[in-house]
N, C-alpha and C positions, 0 to 999 in steps of 0.2 A: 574882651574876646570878640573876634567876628567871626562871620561864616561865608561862602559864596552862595548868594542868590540861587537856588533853583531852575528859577525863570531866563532871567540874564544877567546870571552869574556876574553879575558886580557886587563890591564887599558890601554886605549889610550885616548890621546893629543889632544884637538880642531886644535891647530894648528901644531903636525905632524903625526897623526895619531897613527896608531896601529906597536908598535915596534916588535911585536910577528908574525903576518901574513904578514906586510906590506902595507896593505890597508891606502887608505888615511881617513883623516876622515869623519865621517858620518854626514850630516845634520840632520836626524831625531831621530838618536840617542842622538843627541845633544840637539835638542826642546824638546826632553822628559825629560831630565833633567833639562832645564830652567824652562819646567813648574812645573815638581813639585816642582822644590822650592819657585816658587812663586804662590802656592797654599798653600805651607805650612805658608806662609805670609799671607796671607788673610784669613785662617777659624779664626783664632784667632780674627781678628775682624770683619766677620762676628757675630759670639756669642757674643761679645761685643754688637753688633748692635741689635739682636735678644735680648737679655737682657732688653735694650734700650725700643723697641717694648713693650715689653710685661709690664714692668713696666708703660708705658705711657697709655697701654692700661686697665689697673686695677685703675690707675690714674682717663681716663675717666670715666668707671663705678661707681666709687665712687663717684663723683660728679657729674652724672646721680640719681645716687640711693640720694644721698642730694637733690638732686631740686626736686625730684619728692615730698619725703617726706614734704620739704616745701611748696611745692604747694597744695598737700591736706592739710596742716595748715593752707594754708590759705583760701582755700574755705570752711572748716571745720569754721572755725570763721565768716566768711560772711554766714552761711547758719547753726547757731549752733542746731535749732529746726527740723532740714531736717533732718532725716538723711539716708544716701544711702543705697537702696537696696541692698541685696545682690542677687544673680543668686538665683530662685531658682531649676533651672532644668538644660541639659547641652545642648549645640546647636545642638545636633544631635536629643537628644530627642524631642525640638519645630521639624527640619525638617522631623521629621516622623510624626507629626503632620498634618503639613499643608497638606506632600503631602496626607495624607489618608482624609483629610478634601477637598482638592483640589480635588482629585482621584473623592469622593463624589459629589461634586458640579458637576464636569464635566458630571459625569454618570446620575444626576436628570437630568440635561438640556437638555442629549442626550435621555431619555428616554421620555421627556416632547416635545421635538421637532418630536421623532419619531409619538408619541401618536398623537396629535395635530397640530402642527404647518407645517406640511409637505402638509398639506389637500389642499394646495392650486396648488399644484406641480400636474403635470401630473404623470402616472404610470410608463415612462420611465425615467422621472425625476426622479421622487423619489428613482428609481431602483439605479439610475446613483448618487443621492447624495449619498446615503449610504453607497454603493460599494465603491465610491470613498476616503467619510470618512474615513472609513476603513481600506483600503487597504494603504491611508495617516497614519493612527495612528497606526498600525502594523509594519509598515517600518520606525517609528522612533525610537523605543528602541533599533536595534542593533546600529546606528548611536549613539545615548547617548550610548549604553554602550563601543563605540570605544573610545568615549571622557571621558571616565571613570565615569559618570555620572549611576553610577550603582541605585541607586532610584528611579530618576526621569523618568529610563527606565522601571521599575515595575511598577511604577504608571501609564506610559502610555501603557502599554501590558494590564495593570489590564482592564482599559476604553477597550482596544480594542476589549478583550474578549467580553466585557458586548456588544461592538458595535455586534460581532456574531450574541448573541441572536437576538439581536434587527432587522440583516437584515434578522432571520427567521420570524419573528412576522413579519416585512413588505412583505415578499414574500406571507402569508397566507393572509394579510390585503387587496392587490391590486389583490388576487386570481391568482398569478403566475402560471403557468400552471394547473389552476383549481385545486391547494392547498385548498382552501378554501370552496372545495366541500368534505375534509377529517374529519374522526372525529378530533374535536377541540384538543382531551386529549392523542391522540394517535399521532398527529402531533407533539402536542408540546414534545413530548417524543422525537421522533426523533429532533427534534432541539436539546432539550440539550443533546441527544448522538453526534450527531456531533458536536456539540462545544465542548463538552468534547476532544473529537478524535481532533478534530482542534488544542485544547488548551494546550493539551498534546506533540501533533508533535511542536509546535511553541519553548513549554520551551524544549524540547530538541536540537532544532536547535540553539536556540538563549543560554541556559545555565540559563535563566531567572526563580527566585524562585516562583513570584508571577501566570506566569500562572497556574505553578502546582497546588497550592492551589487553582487557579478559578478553574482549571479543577477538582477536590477532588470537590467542592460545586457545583459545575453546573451538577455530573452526581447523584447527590442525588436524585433529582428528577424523573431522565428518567425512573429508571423500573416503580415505580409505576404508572406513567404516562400513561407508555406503558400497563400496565399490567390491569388500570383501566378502560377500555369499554367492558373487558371481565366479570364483576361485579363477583368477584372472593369468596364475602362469606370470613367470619369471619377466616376461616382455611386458604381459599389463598391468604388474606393479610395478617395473620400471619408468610405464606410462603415468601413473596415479599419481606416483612420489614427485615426479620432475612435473608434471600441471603445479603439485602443490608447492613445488619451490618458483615456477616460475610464476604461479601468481603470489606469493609471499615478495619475490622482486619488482612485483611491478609498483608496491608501493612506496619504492626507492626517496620520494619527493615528499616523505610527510614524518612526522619526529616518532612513527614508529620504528623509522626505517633499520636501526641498530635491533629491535628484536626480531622486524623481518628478516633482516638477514640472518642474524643465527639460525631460527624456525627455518630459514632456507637453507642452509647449510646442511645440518640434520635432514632435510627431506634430501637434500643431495647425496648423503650418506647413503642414504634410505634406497632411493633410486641406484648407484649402482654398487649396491649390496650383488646383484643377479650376475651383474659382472666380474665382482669379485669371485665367485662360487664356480663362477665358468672359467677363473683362474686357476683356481684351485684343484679343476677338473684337471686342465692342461699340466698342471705338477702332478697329479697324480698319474696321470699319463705315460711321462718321461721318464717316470722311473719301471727297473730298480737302477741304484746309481752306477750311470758306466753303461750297461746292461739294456736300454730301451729297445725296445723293437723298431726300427725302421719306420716299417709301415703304420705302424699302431697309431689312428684317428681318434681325436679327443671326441669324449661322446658328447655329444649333437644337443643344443638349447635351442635351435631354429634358429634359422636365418630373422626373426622378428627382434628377438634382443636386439642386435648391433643397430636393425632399425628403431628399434624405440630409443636406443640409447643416441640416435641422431636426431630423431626428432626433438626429444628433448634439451638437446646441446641448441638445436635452433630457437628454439622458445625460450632458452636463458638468454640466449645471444640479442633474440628481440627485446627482452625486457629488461637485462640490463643495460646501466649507461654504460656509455664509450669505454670509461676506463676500465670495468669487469670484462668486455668481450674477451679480450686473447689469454685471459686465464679461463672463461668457457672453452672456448674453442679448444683449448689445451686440456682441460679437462675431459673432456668429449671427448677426443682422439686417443687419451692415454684408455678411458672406460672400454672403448670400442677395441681396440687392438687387445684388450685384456677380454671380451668375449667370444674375439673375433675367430681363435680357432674350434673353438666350442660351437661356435654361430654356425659356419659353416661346414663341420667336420672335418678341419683339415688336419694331418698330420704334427705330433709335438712339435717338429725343432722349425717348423714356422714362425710359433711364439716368439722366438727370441729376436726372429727378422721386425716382424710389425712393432716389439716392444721396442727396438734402439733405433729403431727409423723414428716414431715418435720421442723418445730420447733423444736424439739429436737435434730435431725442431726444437726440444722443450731448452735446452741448452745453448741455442741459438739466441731464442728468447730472452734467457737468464741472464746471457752476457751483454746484452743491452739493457734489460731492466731485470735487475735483482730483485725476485718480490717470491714473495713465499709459491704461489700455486707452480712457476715452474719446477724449484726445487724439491718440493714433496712428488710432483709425477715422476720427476727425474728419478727420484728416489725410489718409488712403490715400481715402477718401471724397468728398472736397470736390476732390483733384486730378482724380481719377477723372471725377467730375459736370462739370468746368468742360473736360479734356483731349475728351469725349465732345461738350459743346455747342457746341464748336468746328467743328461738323459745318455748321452754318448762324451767319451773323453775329447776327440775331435771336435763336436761344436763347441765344448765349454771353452776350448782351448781358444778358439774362433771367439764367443764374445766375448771374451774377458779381452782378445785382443783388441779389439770393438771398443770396449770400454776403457782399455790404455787411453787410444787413441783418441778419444772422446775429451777424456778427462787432462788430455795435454792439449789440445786445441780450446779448452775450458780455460788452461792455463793462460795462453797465451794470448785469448779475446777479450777476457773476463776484465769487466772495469772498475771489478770493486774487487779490494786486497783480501776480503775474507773468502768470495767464490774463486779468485784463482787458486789459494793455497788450497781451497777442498778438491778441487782439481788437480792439482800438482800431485796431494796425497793418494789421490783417485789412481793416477798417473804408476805412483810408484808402488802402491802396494800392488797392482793388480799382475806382475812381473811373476812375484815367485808361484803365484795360483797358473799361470799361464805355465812356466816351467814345469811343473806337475803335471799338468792337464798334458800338454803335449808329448811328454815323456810316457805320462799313461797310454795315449793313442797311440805312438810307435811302438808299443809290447816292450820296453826297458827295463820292467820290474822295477822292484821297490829298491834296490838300491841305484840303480839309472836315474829315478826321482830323487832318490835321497841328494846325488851328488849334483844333478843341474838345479836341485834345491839351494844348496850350497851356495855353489857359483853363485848363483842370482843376490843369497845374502851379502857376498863378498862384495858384489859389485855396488850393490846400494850402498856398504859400507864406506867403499870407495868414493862415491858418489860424492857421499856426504862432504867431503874434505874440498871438492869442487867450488869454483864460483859459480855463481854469487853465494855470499854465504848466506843468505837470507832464507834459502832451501836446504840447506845442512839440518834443519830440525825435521824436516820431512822425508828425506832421504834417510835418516838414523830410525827412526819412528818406526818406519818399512822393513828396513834391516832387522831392527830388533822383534817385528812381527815372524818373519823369515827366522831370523835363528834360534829367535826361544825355543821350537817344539822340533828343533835340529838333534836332539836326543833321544826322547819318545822315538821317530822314525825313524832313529837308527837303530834301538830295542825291538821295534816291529819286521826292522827289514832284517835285521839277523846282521849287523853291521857293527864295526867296533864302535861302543857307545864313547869309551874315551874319545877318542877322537875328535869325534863332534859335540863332545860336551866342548872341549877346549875351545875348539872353533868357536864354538856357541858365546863362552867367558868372550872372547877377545873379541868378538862383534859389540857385544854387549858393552864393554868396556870403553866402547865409543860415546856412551850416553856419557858424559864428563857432566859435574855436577850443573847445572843451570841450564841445559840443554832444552826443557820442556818445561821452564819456566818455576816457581817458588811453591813449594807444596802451604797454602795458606795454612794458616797459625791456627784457624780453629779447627782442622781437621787433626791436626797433629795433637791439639787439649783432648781433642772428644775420645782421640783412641787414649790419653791420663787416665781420662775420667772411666775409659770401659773398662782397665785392668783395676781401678781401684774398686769399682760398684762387684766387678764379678770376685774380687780378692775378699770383700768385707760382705756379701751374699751367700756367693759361692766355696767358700774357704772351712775348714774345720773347725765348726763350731758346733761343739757335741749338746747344746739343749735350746730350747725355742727361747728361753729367758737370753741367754747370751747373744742368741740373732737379732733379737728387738733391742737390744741395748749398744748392738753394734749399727746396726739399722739407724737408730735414733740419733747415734753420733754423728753419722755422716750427714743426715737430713739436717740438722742445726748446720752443721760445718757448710753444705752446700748450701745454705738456704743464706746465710751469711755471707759467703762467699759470691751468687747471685744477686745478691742486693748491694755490697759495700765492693764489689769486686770492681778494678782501676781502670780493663776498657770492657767494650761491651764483647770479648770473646769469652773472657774469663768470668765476666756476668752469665754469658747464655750460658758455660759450661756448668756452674751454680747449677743454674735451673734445672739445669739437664738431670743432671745428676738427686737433688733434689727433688724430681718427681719420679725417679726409678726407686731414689732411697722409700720414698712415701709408698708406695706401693709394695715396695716390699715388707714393710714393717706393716700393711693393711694385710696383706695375704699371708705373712706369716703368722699372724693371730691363730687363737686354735679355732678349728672347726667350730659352727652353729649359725639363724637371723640377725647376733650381736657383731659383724663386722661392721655398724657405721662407731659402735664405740672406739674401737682403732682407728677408724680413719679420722673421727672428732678428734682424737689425740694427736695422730699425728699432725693434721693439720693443722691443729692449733702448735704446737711444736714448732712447727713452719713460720709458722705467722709472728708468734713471738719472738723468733729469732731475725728474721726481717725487720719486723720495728723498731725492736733492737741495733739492728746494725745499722739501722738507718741513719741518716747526717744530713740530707739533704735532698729536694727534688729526683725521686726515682722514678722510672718509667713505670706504671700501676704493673706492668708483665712480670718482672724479676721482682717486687716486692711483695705479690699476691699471688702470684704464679701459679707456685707449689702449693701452696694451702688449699687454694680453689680446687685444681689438678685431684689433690690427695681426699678432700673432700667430694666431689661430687663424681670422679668418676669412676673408682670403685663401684658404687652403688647403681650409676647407671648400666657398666658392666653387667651386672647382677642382672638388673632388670630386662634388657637385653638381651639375653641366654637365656633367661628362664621364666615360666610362665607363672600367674598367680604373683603373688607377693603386692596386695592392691596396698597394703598399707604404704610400705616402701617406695611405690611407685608415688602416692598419692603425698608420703614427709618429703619424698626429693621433690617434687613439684611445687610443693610450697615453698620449702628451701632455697630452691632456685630462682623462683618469683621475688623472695625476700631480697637476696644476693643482688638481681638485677634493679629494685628496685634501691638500694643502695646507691648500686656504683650510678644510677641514672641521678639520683642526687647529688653526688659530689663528681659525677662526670667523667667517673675509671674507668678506663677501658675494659681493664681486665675483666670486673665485677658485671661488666654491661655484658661482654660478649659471654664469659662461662655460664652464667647466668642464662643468658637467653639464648646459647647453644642448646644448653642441658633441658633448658624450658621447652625447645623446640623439639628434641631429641623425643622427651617423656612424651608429649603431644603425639606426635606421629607414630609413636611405640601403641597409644590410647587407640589410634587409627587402626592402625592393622591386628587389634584386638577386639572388632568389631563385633565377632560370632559369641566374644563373651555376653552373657545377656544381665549382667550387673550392670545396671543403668550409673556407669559412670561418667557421664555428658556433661554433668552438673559442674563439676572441678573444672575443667578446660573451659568451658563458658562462664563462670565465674571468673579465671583469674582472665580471659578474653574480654570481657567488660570492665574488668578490674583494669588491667592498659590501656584500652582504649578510651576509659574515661579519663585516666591519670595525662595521656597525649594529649585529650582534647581540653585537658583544665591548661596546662603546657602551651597549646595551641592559642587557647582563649588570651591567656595573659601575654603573651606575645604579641598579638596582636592588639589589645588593650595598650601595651609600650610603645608599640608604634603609632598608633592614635597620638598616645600623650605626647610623644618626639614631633609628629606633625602640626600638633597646636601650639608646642612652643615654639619650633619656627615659625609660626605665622605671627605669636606674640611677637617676636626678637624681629 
């Protein structure tokens, strides 16, 4: 064996070195050459050996993937009538669940303990529990969210905001520094601005989603709060509400923006509620029908409404983006015309002028871009205008013309197929109302309306047969609104009613079958199902034994029928039926507190007969439905209507806890939502049974830590799985 020299690298000798420089030989020149050659020995059977590996280990998997296979064969065969659920939701979705169900309980118990149960604590106690709670459940979401427990940390910042409120309501309650000698509506303002201000500082130190959004809901309240012991008059709550929509818009740019806008909406509402009322003034106005007075001036809200109601259209206008303005603007103009005779005292049949001048803009709009806000003014606008010119037969006669003509230039601009046809029909129905109306205003009497009633149906009839046929279904529509009540008026006007029956049959007879499209198939089951529930209910059955046993019948047969039934109309008609049979066989029981042993019965009845019919993967809805249905809400009913009964209240809450914690196991819908409907239900029932002074706080914060630990064990190991998924790719 040689090596290269070191020095100058010419071949030398282990044992006499380097014949070139002289040097003796090298030892680690040496070992570097031993080892690689016995590297070059060993990767070869390394790869041998990895080969090895890897086939033994495809080995195991495949006989892993066999046993599994044969062991659902054979519980499959030991359990051939069962068959497994499938998920139907994912584990993340039950743990958002619980914890907003958790979240819930916790905050009835803490508001029910503040309310109530605290009364027995002195004023520095009470100071001292609260502060303490608090200052406890605030300083545990940054801890969960260092353990990555990012949910369970929202859930607990969520309670601790709501704990805020609660120590402002106790500081007002124990009169802390003679708080409780302040206006009640002007205190509570300032509370929820400082919990806002609190809630706001807290998610940005902690990074936390959910205070944000407390704090977005907790400052809705405060101006008007604030703003309400100054009794501000129709104009300065119109003021109040549109500040607080348009600062709810302006945070358009941030991932609250989905619940600013609803929160703005509602304040929208909020704001022109004054305008609405100053509508209202204006119909009460124009009447009696036919009959108004002329001169008669809607009574007066100030000239300041229509102004606040523009001021505010310009502060939406400025805070929203581009694509909101021209449903503001539109919005604004329809409010304003609607207080605008009110505003200034102008006479009724103005109304109907300012309301279809802005209907017509709004219509202009719609038939370039079809989007809801025109079609709702259009709508609140044109009833408004036609409900208002009803004051005189003349003007009505006048807008309904208006609104022909409206709704045929709709027709005709309209870009999209479903606004022209509501225009078309706009078009044609508004004909026979015009015919009355102007036959009213020439003094005609009621049979002069009867017959250009007539007429008008004849000719929509006529219509209909016209091209294009594509309007034949809206021309008939019209006709048959016109002829149907062509009897009735001819009974009132003193007119041969034969007559116009017939007339009425032969208009009518124009509806040829398909004309208005397929009456769907489950409308047609559900009226089955009504005559069979009221035949086997309602029907001559002389003793309570024979109603529960006809009851009973149906319940299996529907419950049957809702689980193994062939499509899903004859499924829901099951159910349907199913949870009326349940309930009747509950309330038919005889009087006494023993109505859950009936509903245990029949629900269980339900249930058996479902698993029963079962075959194969069913929706948890139709195979738990009725059981659930017959089971828990009977007894929430109860609770519900009537006061007392802590026992009931306190078995269905458990009950319902049990339920939800089930279907959250095996991932039912059914079991997860009835459950934690009825969980939610009892809870809030607990709330507004506040003034009771049985310290019952302890059950709702119980099963409220019972969830929210059960999420955060849920949260924990999920997030545990993903660890372990991230370090096997970094193994592989």
């Amino acid at each position: 064996m040689t090596y290269p020299c070191p020095h100058c690298r010419a071949i030398a000798s282990p044992e006499t070195g380097c014949p070139n420089c002289g040097r003796g030989p090298d030892a680690d020149a040496i070992e570097v050459i031993n080892a690689d050659a016995e590297i070059a020995t060993l990767l070869p059977q390394l790869a041998t050996a990895q080969a090895a590996v890897h086939d033994l280990q495809t080995r195991i998997g495949h006989a892993y993937a066999r046993r599994n296979q044969a062991a659902n064969r054979v519980r499959t065969s030991l359990r051939p009538d069962q068959p497994k659920s499938a998920p139907e939701t994912s584990s993340r979705a039950i743990q958002t669940l619980l914890f907003l169900l958790g979240g819930l309980l916790l905050a009835v118990a803490a508001i029910v303990f503040t309310a109530v149960a605290w009364s027995q604590f002195g004023v520095g106690g009470r100071a001292a529990i609260l502060a303490s709670f608090t200052a406890v459940t605030l300083a545990i979401p940054p801890v969960a969210l260092r353990r990555g427990l990012r949910s369970a940390a929202e859930t607990v910042a969520a309670v601790g905001v709501l704990l805020l409120l609660l120590d402002g309501y106790a500081a007002w309650y124990v009169n802390l520094f003679g708080l409780a000698h302040t206006d009640p509506a002007r205190y509570a303002g300032v509370v929820f601005g400082v919990t806002t201000a609190l809630a706001a500082g807290y998610a940005y130190l902690t990074g936390l989603t959910g205070p944000r959004y407390a704090a977005l809901l907790v400052a809705q309240p405060a101006l008007p709060l604030l703003v309400a012991p100054a009794d501000p008059g129709p104009a300065g709550w119109t003021l109040t509400f549109g500040i607080l929509a348009a600062l709810n818009a302006a945070i358009h740019r941030t991932r609250l923006a989905p619940i600013a806008y609803a929160l703005g909406g509602l304040a929208v509402l909020a704001a022109i509620t004054p305008a609405l009322v100053a509508a209202a003034r204006t119909l009460d106005t124009a009447g009696p029908l036919f009959h108004a007075t002329w001169s008669a001036a809607v009574p007066s809200t100030g000239w300041r409404l229509p102004a606040a109601l523009a001021v505010v259209t310009a502060a939406l206008f400025a805070t929203l983006p581009a694509r909101g303005r021209p449903a503001v603007l539109l919005g604004g103009a329809a409010a304003i015309a609607l207080a605008l005779p009110s505003g200034l005292h102008l006479q009724w049949w103005t109304a109907p002028i300012a309301d279809l001048v802005v209907v017509a803009a709004a219509l202009v709009l719609a038939t370039r871009h079809p989007r809801p806000a025109p079609l709702i003014a259009t709508l609140v606008l044109g009833l408004h205008a036609i409900g208002a010119a009803f004051g005189r037969p003349g003007v009505a006669a006048a807008a309904l013309t208006v609104v022909a003509l409206l709704g045929l230039a709709t027709t005709i601009r309209a870009r999209h197929a479903a606004l022209a046809g509501a225009g078309l029909l706009t078009a044609l129905l508004a004909p026979p109302a015009i015919a009355w109306t102007a036959t009213a205003a020439l003094g005609l009497g009621g049979a002069g309306q009867l017959r250009a009633l007539a007429v008008v149906a004849a000719a929509l009839a006529a219509a209909g047969f016209l091209p294009p046929a594509t309007r034949r279904p809206f021309a008939l529509v019209a006709a048959l609104t016109a002829a149907a009540p062509l009897p009735i008026w001819a009974l009132v006007a003193g007119e041969p009613v034969v007559v116009y029956a017939v007339l009425a049959l032969l208009l009518v007879a124009c509806l040829r079958p398909g004309t208005l499209g397929r009456v769907p198939e489950i409308v047609a089951l559900a009226a089955a199902g009504f005559v069979l529930v009221v035949a086997l209910s309602a029907g001559p059955l002389p003793t309570r034994t024979a109603t529960l046993a006809a009851l009973g019948a149906l319940l299996i047969t529907a419950a049957v029928t809702g689980t193994a039934g062939r499509t899903t109309e004859i499924r829901g008609l099951g159910v349907a039926v199913a949870v009326v049979a349940g309930w009747g066989w509950v309330f038919a029981a005889p009087p006494g507190a023993v109505l859950e042993s009936y509903s245990m019965v029949a629900s269980g009845l339900a249930l058996a007969a479902a698993l029963l019919a079962r075959r194969g993967p069913t929706p948890s809805w139709f195979c738990f439905g009725p059981a659930l249905t017959t089971a828990l809400a009977p007894s929430l009913v109860l609770i519900l209507t009537d006061d007392g009964q802590h026992l009931r209240r306190l078995l269905l809450g458990v009950g319902a806890l049990a339920i939800l914690l089930v279907g959250a196991r095996f991932r039912q819908l059914a079991p997860v939502l009835a459950g934690g409907g009825t969980l939610a239900l009892v809870a809030m029932h607990e709330l507004v049974m506040v003034w009771d002074l049985v310290p019952r706080w302890i059950p709702p914060a119980a099963g409220g830590l019972l969830l929210v630990l059960i999420a955060t064990t849920l949260e924990r190991r999920r997030r545990d799985l993903a660890r372990f998924r991230r370090v096997l790719a970094r193994m592989g």
